[in-house]
mmCIF file of the N, C-alpha and C atoms, coordinates in Angstrom:
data_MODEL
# 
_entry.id   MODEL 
# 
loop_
_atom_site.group_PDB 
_atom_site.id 
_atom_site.type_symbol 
_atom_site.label_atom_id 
_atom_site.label_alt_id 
_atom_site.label_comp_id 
_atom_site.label_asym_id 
_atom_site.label_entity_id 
_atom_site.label_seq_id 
_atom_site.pdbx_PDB_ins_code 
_atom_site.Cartn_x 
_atom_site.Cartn_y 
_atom_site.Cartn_z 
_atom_site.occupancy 
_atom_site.B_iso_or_equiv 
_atom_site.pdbx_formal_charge 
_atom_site.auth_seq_id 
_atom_site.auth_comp_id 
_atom_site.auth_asym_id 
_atom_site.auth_atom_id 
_atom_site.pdbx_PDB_model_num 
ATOM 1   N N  . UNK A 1 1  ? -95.842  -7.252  -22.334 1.00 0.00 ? 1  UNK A N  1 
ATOM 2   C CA . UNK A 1 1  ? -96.021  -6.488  -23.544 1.00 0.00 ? 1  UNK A CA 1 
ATOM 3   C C  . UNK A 1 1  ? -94.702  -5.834  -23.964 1.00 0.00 ? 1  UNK A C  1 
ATOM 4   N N  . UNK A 1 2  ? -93.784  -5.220  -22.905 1.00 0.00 ? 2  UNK A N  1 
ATOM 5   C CA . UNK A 1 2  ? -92.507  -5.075  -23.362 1.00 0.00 ? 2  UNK A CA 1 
ATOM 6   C C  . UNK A 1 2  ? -91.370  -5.543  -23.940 1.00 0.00 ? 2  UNK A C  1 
ATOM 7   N N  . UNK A 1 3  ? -91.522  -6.733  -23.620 1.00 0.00 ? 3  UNK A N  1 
ATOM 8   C CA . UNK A 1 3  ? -90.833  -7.879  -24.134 1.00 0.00 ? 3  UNK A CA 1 
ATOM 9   C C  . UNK A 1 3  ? -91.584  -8.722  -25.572 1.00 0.00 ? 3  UNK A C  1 
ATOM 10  N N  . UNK A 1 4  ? -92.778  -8.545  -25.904 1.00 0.00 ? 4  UNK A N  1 
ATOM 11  C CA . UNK A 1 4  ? -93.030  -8.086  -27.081 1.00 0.00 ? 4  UNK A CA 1 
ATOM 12  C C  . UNK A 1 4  ? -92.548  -7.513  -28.081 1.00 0.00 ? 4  UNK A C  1 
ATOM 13  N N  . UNK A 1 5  ? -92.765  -6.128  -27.517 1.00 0.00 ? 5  UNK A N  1 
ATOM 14  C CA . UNK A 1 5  ? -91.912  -5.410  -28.442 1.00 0.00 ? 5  UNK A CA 1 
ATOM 15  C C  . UNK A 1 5  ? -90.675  -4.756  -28.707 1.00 0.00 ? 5  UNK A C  1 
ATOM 16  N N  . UNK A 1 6  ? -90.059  -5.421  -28.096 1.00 0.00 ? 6  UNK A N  1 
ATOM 17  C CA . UNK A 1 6  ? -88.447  -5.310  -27.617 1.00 0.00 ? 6  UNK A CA 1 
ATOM 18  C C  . UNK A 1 6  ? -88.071  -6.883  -28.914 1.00 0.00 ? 6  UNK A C  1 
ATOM 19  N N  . UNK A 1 7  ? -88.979  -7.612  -29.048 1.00 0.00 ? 7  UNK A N  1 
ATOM 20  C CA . UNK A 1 7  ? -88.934  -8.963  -29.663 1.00 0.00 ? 7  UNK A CA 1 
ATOM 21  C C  . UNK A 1 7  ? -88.580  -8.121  -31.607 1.00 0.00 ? 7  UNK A C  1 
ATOM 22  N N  . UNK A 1 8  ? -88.654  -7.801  -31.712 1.00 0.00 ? 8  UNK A N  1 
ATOM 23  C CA . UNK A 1 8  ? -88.578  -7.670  -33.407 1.00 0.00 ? 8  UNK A CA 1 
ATOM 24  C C  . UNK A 1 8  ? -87.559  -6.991  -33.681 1.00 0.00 ? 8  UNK A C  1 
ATOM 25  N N  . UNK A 1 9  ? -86.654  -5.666  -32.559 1.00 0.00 ? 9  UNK A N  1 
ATOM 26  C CA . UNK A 1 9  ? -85.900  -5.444  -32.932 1.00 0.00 ? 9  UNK A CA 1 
ATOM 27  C C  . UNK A 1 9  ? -84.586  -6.652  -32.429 1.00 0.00 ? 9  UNK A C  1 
ATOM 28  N N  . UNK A 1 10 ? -84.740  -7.442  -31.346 1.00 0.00 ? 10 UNK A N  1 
ATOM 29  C CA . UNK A 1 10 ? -83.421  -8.212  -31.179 1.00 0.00 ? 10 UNK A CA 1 
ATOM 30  C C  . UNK A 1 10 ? -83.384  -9.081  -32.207 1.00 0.00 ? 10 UNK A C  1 
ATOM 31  N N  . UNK A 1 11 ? -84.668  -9.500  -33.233 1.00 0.00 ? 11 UNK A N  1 
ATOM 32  C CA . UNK A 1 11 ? -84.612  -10.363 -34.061 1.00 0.00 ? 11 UNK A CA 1 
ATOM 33  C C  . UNK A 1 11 ? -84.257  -9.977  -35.331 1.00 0.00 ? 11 UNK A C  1 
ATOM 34  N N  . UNK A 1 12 ? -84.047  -8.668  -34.927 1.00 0.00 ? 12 UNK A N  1 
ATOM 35  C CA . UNK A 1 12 ? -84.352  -7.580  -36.418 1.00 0.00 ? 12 UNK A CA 1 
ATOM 36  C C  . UNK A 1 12 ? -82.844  -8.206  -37.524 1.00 0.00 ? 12 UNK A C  1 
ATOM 37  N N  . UNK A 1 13 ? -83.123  -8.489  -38.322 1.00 0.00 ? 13 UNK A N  1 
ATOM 38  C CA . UNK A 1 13 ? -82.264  -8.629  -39.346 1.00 0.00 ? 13 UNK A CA 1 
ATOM 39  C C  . UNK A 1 13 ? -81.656  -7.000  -40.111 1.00 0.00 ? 13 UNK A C  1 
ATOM 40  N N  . UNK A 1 14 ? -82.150  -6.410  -40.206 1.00 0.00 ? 14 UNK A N  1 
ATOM 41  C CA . UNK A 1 14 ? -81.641  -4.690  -40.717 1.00 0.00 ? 14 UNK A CA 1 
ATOM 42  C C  . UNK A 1 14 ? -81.150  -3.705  -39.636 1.00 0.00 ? 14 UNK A C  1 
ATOM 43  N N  . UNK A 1 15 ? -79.857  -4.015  -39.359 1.00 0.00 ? 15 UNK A N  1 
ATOM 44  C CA . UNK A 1 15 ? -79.014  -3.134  -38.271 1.00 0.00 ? 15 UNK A CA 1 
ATOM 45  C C  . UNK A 1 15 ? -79.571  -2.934  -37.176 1.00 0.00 ? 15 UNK A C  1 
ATOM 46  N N  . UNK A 1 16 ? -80.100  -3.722  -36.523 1.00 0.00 ? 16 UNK A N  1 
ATOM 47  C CA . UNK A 1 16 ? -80.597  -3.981  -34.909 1.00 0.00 ? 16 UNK A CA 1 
ATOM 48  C C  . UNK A 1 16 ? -81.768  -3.270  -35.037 1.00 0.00 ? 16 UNK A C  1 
ATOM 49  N N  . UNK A 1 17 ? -82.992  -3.017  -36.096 1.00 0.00 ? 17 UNK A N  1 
ATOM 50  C CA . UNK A 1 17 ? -84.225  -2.429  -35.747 1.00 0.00 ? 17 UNK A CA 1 
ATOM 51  C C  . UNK A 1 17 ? -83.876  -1.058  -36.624 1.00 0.00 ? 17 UNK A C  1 
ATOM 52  N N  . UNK A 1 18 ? -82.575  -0.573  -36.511 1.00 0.00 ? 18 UNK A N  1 
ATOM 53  C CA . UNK A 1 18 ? -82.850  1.126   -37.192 1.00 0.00 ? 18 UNK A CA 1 
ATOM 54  C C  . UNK A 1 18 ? -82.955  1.041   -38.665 1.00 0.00 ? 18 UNK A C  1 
ATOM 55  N N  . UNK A 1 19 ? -83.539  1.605   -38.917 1.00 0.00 ? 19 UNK A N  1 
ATOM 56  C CA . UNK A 1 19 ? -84.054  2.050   -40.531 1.00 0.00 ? 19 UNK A CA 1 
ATOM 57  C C  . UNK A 1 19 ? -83.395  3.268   -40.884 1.00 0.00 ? 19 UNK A C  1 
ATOM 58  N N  . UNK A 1 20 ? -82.184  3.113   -41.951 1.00 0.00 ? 20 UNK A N  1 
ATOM 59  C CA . UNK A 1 20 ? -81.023  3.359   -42.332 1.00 0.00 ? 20 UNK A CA 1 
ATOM 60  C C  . UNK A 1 20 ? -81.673  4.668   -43.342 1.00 0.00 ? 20 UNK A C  1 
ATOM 61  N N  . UNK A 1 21 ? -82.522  3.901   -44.353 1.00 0.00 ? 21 UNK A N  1 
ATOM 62  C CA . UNK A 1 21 ? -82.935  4.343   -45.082 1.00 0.00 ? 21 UNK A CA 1 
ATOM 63  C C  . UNK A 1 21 ? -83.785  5.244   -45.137 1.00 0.00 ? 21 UNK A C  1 
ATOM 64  N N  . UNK A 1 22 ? -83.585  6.553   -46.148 1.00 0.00 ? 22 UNK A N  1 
ATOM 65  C CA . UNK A 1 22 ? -84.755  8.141   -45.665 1.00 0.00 ? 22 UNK A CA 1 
ATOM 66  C C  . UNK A 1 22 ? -86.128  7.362   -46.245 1.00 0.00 ? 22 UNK A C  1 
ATOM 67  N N  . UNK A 1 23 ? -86.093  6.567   -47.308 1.00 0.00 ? 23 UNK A N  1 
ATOM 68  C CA . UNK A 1 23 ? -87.252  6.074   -48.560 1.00 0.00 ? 23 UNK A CA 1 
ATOM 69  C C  . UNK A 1 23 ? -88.393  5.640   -47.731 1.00 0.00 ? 23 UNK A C  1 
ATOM 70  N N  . UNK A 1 24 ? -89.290  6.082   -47.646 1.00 0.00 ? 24 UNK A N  1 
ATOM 71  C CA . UNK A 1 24 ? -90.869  5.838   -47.230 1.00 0.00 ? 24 UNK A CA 1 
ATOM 72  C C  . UNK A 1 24 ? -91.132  4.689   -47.791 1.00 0.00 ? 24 UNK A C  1 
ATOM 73  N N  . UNK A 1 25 ? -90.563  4.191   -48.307 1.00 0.00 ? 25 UNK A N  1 
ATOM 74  C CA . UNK A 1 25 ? -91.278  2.507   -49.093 1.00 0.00 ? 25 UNK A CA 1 
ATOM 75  C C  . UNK A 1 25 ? -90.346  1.519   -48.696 1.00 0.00 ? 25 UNK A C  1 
ATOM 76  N N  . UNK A 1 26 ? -89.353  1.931   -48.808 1.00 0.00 ? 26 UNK A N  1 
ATOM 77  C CA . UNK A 1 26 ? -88.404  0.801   -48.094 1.00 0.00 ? 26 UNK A CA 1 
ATOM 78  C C  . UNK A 1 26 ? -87.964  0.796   -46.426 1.00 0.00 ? 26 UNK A C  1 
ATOM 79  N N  . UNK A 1 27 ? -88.980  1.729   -45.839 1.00 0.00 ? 27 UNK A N  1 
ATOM 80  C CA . UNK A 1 27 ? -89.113  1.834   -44.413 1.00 0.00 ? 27 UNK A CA 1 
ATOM 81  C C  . UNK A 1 27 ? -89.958  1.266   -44.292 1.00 0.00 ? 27 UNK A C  1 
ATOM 82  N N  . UNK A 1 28 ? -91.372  0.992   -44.858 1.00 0.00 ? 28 UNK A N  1 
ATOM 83  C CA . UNK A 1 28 ? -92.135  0.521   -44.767 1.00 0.00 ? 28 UNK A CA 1 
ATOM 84  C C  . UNK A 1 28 ? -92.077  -0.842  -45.251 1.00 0.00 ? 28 UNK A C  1 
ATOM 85  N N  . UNK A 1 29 ? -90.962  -1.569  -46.216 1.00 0.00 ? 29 UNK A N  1 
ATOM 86  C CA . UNK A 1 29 ? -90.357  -2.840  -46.429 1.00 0.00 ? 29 UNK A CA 1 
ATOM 87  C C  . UNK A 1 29 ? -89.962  -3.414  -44.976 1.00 0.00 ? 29 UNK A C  1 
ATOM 88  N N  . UNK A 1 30 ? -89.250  -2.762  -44.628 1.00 0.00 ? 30 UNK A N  1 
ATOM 89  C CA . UNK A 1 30 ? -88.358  -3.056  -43.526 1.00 0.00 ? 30 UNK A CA 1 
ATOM 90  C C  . UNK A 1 30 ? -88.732  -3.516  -42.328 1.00 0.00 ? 30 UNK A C  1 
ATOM 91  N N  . UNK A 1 31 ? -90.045  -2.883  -42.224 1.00 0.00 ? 31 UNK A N  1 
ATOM 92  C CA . UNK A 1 31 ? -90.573  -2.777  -40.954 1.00 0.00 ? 31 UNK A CA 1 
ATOM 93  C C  . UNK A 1 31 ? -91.893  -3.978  -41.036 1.00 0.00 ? 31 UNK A C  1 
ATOM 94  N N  . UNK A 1 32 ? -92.322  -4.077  -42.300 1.00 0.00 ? 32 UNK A N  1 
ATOM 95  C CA . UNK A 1 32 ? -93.267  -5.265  -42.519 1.00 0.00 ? 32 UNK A CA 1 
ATOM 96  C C  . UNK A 1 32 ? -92.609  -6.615  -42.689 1.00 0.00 ? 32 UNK A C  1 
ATOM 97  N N  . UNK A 1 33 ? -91.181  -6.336  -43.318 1.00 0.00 ? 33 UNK A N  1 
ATOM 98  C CA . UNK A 1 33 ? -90.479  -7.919  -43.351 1.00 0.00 ? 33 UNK A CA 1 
ATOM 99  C C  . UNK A 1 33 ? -89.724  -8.425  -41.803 1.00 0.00 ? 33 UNK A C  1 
ATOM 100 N N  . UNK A 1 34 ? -89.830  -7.202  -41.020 1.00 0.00 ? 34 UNK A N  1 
ATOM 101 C CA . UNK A 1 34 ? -89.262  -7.674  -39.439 1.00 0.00 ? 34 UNK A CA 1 
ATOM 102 C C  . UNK A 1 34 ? -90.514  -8.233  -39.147 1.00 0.00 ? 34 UNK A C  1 
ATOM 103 N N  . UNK A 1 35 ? -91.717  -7.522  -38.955 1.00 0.00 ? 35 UNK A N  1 
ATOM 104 C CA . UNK A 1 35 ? -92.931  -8.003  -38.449 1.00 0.00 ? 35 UNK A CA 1 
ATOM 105 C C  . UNK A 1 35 ? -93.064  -9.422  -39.004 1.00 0.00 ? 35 UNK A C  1 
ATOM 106 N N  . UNK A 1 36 ? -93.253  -9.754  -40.620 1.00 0.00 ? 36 UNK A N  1 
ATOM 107 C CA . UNK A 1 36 ? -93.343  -11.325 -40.956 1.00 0.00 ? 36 UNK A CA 1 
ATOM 108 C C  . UNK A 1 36 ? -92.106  -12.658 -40.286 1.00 0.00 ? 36 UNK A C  1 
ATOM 109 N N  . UNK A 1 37 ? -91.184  -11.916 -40.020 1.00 0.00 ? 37 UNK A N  1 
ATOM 110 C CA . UNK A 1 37 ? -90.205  -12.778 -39.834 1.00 0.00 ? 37 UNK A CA 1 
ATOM 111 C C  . UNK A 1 37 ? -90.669  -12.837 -38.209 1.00 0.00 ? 37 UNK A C  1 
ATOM 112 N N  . UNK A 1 38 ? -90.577  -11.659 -37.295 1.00 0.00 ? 38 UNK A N  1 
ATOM 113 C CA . UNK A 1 38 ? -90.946  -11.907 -35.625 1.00 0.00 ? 38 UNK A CA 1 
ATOM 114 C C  . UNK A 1 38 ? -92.574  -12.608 -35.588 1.00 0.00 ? 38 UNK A C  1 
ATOM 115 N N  . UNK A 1 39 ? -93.503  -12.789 -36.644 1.00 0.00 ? 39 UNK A N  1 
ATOM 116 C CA . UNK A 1 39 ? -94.608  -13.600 -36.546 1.00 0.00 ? 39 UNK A CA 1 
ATOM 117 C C  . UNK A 1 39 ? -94.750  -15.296 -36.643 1.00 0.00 ? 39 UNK A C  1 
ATOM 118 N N  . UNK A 1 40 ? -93.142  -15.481 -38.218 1.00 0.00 ? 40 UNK A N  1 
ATOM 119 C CA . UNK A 1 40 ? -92.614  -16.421 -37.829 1.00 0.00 ? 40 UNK A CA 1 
ATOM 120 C C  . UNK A 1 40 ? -92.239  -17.300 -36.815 1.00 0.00 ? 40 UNK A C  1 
ATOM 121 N N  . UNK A 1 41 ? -91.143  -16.518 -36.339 1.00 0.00 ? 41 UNK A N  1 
ATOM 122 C CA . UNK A 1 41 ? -90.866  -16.887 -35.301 1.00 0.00 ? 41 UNK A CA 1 
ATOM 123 C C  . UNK A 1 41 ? -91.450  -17.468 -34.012 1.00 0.00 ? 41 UNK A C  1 
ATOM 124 N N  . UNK A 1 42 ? -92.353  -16.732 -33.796 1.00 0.00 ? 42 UNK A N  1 
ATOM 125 C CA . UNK A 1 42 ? -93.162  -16.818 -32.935 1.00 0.00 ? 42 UNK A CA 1 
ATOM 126 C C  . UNK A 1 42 ? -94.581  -18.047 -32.842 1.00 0.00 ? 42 UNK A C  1 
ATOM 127 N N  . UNK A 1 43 ? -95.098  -18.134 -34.223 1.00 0.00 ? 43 UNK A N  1 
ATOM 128 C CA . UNK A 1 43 ? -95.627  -19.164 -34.864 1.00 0.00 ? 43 UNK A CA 1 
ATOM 129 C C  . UNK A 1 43 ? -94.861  -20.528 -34.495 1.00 0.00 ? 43 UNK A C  1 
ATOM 130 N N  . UNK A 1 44 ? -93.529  -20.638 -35.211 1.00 0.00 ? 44 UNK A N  1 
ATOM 131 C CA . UNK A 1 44 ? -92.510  -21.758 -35.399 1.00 0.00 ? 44 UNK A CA 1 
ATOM 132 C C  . UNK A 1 44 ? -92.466  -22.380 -33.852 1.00 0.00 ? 44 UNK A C  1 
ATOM 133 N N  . UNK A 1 45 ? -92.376  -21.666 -32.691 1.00 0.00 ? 45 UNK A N  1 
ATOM 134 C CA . UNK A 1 45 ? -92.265  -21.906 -31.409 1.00 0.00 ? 45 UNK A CA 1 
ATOM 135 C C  . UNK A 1 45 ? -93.542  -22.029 -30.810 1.00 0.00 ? 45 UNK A C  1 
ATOM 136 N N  . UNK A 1 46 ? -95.070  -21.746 -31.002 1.00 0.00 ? 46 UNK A N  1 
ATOM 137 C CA . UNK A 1 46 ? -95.898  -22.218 -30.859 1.00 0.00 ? 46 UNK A CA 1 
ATOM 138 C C  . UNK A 1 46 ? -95.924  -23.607 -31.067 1.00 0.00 ? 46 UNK A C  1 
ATOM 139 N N  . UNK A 1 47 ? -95.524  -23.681 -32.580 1.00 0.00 ? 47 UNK A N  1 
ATOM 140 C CA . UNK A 1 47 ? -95.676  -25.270 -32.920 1.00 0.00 ? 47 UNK A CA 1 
ATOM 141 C C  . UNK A 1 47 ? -95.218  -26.068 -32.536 1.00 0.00 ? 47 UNK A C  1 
ATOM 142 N N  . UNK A 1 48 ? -94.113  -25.727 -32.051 1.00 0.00 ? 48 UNK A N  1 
ATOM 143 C CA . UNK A 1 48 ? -92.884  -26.602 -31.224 1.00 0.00 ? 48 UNK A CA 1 
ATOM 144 C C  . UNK A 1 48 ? -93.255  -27.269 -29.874 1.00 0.00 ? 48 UNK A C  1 
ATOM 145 N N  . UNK A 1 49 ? -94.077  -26.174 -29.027 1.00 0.00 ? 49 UNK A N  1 
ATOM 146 C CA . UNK A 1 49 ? -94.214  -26.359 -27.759 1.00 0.00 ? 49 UNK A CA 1 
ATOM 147 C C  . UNK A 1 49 ? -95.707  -27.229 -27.977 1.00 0.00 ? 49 UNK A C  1 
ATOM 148 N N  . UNK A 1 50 ? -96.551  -27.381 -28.635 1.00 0.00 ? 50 UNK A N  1 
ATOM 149 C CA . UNK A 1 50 ? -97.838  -27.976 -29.068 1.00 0.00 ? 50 UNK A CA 1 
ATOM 150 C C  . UNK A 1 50 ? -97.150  -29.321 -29.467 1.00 0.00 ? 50 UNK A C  1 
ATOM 151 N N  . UNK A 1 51 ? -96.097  -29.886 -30.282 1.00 0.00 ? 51 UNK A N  1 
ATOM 152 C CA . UNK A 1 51 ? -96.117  -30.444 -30.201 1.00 0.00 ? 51 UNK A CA 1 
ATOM 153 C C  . UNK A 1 51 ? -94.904  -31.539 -29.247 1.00 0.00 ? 51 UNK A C  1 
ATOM 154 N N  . UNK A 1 52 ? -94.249  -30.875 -28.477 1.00 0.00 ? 52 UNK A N  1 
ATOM 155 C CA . UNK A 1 52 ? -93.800  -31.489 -27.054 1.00 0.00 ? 52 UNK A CA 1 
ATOM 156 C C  . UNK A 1 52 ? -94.644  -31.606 -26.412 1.00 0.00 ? 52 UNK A C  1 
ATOM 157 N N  . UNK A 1 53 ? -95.982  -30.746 -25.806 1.00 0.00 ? 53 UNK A N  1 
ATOM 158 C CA . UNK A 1 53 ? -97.031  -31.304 -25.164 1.00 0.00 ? 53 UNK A CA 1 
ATOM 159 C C  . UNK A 1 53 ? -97.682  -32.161 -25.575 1.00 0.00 ? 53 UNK A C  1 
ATOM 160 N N  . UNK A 1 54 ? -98.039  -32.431 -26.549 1.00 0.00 ? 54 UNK A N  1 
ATOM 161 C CA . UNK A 1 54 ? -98.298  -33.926 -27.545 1.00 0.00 ? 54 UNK A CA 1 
ATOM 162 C C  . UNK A 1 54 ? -97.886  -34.971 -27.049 1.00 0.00 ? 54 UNK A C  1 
ATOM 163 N N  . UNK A 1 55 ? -96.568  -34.814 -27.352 1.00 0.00 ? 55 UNK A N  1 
ATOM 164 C CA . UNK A 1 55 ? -95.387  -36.114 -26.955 1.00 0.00 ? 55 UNK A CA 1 
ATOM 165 C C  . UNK A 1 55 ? -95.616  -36.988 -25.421 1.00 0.00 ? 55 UNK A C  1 
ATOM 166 N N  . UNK A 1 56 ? -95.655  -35.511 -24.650 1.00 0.00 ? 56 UNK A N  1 
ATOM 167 C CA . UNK A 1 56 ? -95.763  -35.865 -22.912 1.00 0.00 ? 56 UNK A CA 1 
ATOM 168 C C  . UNK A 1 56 ? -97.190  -36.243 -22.793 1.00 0.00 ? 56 UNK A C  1 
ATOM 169 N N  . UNK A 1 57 ? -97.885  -35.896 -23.687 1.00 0.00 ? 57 UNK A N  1 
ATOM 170 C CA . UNK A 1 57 ? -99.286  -36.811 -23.142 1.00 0.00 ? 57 UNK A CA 1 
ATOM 171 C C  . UNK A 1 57 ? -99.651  -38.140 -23.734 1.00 0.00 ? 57 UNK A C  1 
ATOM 172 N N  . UNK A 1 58 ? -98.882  -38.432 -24.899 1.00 0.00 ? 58 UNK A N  1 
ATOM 173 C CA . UNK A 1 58 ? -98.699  -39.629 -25.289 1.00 0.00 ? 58 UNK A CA 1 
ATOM 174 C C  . UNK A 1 58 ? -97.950  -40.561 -24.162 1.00 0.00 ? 58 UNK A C  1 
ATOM 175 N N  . UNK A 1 59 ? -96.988  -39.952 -23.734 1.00 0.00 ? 59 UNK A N  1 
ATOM 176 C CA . UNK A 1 59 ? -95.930  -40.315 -23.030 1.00 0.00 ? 59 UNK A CA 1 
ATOM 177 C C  . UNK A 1 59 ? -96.875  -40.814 -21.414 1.00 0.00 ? 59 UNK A C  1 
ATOM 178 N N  . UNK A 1 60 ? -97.966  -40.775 -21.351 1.00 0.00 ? 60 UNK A N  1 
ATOM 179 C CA . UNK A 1 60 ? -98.142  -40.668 -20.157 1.00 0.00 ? 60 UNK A CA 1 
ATOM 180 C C  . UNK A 1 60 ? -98.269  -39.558 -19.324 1.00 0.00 ? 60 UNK A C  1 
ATOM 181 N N  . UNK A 1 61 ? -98.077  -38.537 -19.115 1.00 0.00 ? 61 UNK A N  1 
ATOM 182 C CA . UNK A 1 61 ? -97.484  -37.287 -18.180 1.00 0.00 ? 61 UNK A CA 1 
ATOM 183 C C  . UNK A 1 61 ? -99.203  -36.180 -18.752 1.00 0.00 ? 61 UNK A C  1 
ATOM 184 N N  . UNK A 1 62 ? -99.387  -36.248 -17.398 1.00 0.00 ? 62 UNK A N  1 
ATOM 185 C CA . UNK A 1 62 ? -101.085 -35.189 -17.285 1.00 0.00 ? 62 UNK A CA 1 
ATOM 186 C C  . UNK A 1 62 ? -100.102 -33.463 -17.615 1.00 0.00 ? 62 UNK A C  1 
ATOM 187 N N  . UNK A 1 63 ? -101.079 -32.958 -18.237 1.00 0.00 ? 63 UNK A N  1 
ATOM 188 C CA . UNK A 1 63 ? -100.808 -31.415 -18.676 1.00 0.00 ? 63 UNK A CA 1 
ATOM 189 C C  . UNK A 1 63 ? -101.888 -30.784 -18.303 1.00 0.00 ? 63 UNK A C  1 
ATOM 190 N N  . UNK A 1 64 ? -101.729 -30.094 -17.181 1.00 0.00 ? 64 UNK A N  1 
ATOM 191 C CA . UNK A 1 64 ? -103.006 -28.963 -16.730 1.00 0.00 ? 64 UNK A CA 1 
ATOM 192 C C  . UNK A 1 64 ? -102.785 -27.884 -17.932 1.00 0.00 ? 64 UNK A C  1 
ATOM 193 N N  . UNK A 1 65 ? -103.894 -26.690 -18.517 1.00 0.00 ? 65 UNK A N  1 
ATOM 194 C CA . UNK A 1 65 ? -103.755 -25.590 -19.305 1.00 0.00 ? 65 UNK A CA 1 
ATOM 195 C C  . UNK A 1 65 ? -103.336 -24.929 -18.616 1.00 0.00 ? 65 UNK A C  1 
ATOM 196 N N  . UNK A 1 66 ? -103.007 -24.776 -17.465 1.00 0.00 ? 66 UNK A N  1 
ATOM 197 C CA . UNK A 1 66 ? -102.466 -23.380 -16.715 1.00 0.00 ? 66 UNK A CA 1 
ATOM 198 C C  . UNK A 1 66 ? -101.091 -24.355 -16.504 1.00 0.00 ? 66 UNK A C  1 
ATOM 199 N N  . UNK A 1 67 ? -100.415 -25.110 -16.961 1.00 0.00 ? 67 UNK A N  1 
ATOM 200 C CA . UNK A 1 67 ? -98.504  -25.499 -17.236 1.00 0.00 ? 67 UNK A CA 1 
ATOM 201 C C  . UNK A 1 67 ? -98.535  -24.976 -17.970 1.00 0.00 ? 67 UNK A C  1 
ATOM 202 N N  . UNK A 1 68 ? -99.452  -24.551 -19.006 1.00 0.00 ? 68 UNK A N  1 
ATOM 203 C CA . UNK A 1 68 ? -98.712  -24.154 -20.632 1.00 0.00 ? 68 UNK A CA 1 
ATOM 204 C C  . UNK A 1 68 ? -98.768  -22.635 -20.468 1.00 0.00 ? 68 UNK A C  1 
ATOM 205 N N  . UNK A 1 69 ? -99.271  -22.219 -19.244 1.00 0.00 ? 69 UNK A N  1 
ATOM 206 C CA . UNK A 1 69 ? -99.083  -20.511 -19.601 1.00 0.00 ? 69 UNK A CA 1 
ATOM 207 C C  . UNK A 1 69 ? -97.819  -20.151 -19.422 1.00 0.00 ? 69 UNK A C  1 
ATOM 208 N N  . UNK A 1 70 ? -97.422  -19.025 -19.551 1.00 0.00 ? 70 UNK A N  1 
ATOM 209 C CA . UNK A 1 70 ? -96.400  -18.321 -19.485 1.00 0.00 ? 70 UNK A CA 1 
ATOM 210 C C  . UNK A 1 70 ? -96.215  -17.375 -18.665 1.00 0.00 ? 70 UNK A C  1 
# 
């Protein structure tokens, strides 16, 4: 879970996570466009790994559900 949320500020595009800005609306920009982008992300690499496991079972190669945990 720490590494969670340690995840949005290393990804953070707006000065490593800090919110520069005093504006209540553009803190709240800031902090919803890190969240869409670290959901991205995170999505994009789901898909990735779904479909390399694809590949390897086409390929021949057995995939237990407990290889794919983390």
């Amino acid at each position: 879970m720490e590494s969670f949320n340690r995840f949005p500020q290393w990804i953070g595009f707006d000065n490593r996570g800090v919110i520069a800005d005093n504006d209540p609306i553009e803190q709240e920009k800031a902090m919803k466009f890190n969240a869409l982008l670290t959901n991205a992300v995170i999505f994009h690499n789901a898909l990735d790994i779904a479909e390399i496991a694809r590949q390897l079972l086409e390929e021949g190669w057995e995939i237990a559900p407990e290889d794919l945990v983390t």
